[in-house]
N, C-alpha and C positions, 0 to 999 in steps of 0.2 A: 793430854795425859795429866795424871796426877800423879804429884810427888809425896813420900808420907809425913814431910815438915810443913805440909798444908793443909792439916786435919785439923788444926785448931783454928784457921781462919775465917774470921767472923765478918758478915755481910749489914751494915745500915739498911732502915727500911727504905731508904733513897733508891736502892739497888734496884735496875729494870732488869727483865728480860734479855734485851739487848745488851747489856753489859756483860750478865753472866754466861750469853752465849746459849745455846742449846743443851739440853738435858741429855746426859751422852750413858750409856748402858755400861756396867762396872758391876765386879763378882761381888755381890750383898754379903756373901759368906765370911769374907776377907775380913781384918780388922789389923791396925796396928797399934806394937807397945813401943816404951820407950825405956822401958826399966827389962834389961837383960843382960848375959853375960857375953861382952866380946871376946871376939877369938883375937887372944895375945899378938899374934902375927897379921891381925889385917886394921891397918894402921890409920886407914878412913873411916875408921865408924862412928868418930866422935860428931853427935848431933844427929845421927840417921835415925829412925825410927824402923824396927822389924817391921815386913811384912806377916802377918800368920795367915798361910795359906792352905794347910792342911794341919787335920785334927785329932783325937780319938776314936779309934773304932767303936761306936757304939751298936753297931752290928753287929757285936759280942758279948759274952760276960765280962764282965772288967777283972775279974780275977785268973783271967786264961793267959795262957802263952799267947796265944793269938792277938789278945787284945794291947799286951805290951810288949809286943813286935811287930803292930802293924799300925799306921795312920789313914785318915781317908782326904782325900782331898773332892772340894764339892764342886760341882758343874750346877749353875743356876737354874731358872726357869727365864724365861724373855719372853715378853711380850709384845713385840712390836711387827711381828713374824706371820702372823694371821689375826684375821677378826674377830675369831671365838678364843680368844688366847685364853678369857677368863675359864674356859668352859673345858677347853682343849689343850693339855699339857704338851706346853714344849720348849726345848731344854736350850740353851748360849752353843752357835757354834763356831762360837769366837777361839781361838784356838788360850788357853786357858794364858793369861799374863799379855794378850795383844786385845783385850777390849777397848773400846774405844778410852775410857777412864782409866784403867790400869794403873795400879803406880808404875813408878818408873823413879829412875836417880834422875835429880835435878840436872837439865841440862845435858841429858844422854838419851840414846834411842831407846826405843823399847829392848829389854836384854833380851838376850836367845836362847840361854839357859838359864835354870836355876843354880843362884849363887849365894852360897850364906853367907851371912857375918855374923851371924853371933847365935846365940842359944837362950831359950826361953822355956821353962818349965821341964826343961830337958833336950828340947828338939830344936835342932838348929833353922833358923828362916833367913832370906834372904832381906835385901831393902826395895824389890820389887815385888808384881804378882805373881813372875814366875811360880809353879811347881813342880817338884819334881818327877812329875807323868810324862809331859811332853816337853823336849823329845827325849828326854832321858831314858825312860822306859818304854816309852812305844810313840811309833810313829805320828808325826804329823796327819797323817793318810789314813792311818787306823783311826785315830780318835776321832776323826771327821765321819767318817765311816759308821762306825758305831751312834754314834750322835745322829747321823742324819736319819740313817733307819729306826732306833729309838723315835725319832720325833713323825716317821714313818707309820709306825705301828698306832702311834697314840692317834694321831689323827684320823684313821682309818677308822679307830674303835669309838672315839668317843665327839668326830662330827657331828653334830645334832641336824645337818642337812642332806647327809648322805641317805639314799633310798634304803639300804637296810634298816638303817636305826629308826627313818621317819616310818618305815612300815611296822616295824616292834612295835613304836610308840602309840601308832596306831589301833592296831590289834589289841593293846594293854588298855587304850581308853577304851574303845567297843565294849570291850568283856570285863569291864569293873576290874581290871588287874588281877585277870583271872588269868589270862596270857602269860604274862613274868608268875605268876605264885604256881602254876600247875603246869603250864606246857614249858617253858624256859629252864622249870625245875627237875624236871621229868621227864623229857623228851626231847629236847633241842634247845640248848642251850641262846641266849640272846649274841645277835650279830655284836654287840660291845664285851661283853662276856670272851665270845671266842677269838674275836683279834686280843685282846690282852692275855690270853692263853697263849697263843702264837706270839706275841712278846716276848712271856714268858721262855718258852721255849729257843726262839731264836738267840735270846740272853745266856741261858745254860748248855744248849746242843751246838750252838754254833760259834758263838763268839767267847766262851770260855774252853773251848775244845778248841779254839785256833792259839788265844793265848793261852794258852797252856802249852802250847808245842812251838809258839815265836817270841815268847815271852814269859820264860817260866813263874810261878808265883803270883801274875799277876789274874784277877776274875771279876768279872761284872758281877754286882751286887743285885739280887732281885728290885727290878722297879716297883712290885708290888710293894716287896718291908719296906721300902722307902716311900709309900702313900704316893708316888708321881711325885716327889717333891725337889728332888735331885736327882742326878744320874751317878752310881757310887760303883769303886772297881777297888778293889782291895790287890794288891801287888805288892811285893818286896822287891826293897831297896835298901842300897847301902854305897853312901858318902865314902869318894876316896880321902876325905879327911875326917873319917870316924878316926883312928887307931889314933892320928894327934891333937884331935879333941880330948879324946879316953886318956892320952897322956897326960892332958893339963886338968883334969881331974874337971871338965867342965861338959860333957857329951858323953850317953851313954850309946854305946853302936846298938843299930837297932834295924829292922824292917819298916818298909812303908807299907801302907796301903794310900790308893789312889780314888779317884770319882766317887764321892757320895753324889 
C-alpha cells in the first residue's frame, strides 16, 4: 500500500527491480495535496496529506444547480485483465480505496470507509483512497455488479476476434467499405455498433431505474459522453459532519456525485 507522505520519494538510478518490487495497479485519477483546511476537531492531521478522490461534475454546465451540488468520483481503465486491453475497454474492479497501491494511513489497514480530515477547495477528503460511493452509498455487490457487466458489454462489442465483428470486418474489406458506409447505415446496423447500444441501454433502463428506487439520487453516467474512458455515476450525498463543518465557516453542505 501506499501512504500520501510518500509521494515525494525519490529513487537513485542504483534502484533495481527487485528492490522496488512489482508494479502494483492504483486509481491514476487520485492525487494528493498538502495545503488545506483542517477540521478544528480532528487532531491528527498534522503532516497527513489529502487524498482527492472525487471531482467536479463536468457532465454538466458549470453554472447549474447540478453541477455545484454534485461531484464525480472516477473508476479507471486496467489493463492487465485481457490481451486486447489496448483495443477493448475495460474498467478497475477493485472495489474503489482496496487497489492494490491505494493510499492508506501509515501503519493501518486499508480503511472501510470514507473518512475526512480536512477540506480542499471546498470539499472535504479523506487521507486514504476511500470514496464516498462504496459502501456509503451503494453496495459493495452493486458496484461489482455494474462494473463487471459494463466490462461485459465492451468486450462483446469491441472484441476484434469475436465472429461478428471478424465477419463485419470482412464484408467491409470485400465491398471497398461499402458494408459500414451503405448497409450498417441503412439497414443493420454493425455487431459493435449494436452491443454498445445495449450498453447504452442496459446503463439507463436497467441500472439507473434500480438506483433510483435503492438508492435515490444516485445514476450511471452515459459510457458513451465518457468516450469508454471511465465508468461515471452521479448520486447524492451528504456528510453527517456538513452542519459542523458549515459551523466552522470551513465546508459548504453539498451533494455528491459518484463513478466517472
Amino acid at each position: 500500500m501506499n501512504t500520501p507522505d510518500t509521494k515525494y520519494k525519490k529513487y537513485d538510478d542504483k534502484s533495481t527491480s527487485e528492490e522496488d518490487g512489482p508494479l502494483l495497479f492504483f486509481n491514476y485519477h487520485e492525487f494528493t495535496v498538502d495545503d488545506y483546511n483542517r477540521m478544528k476537531y480532528e487532531s491528527e492531521t498534522e503532516g497527513k496529506a489529502l487524498v482527492v478522490t472525487h471531482f467536479p461534475n463536468n457532465d454538466t454546465t458549470r453554472w447549474s444547480d447540478e453541477y455545484a451540488n454534485t461531484r464525480i468520483v472516477r473508476v479507471p481503465r486496467i489493463f492487465n485483465t485481457s490481451d486486447e486491453s489496448d483495443i477493448v475497454p475495460q474498467f478497475s474492479s477493485y472495489i474503489l480505496g482496496n487497489e492494490p497501491a491505494a493510499f492508506t494511513e501509515k501503519g493501518k489497514a486499508p480503511a472501510t470507509k470514507f473518512s475526512p480530515i480536512g477540506v480542499y477547495q471546498g470539499e472535504m477528503f479523506g487521507s486514504s483512497s476511500r470514496t464516498p460511493l462504496v459502501p456509503g452509498l451503494i453496495s459493495e455487490d452493486c458496484f461489482l455488479e455494474i462494473i463487471a457487466n459494463v466490462n461485459r458489454y465492451l468486450k462483446d462489442a469491441f472484441n476484434p476476434y469475436s465472429f461478428w465483428n471478424f465477419k463485419d470486418n470482412v464484408l467491409d474489406m470485400f465491398s471497398g467499405t461499402l458494408y459500414s458506409k451503405v448497409f450498417c447505415a441503412f439497414i443493420r446496423e454493425s455487431h459493435c455498433k449494436r452491443k454498445l447500444d445495449d450498453l447504452e441501454r442496459y446503463v439507463s433502463q436497467e441500472v439507473n431505474l434500480k438506483l433510483l428506487k435503492d438508492a435515490p439520487g444516485v445514476k450511471v453516467i452515459s459510457p458513451r459522453r465518457t468516450g469508454y474512458l471511465s465508468v461515471c455515476i452521479t448520486c447524492f450525498y451528504r456528510s453527517p459532519w456538513d452542519s459542523n463543518i458549515a459551523g466552522l465557516g470551513l465546508f459548504r453542505p453539498s451533494t455528491m456525485a459518484a463513478i466517472s
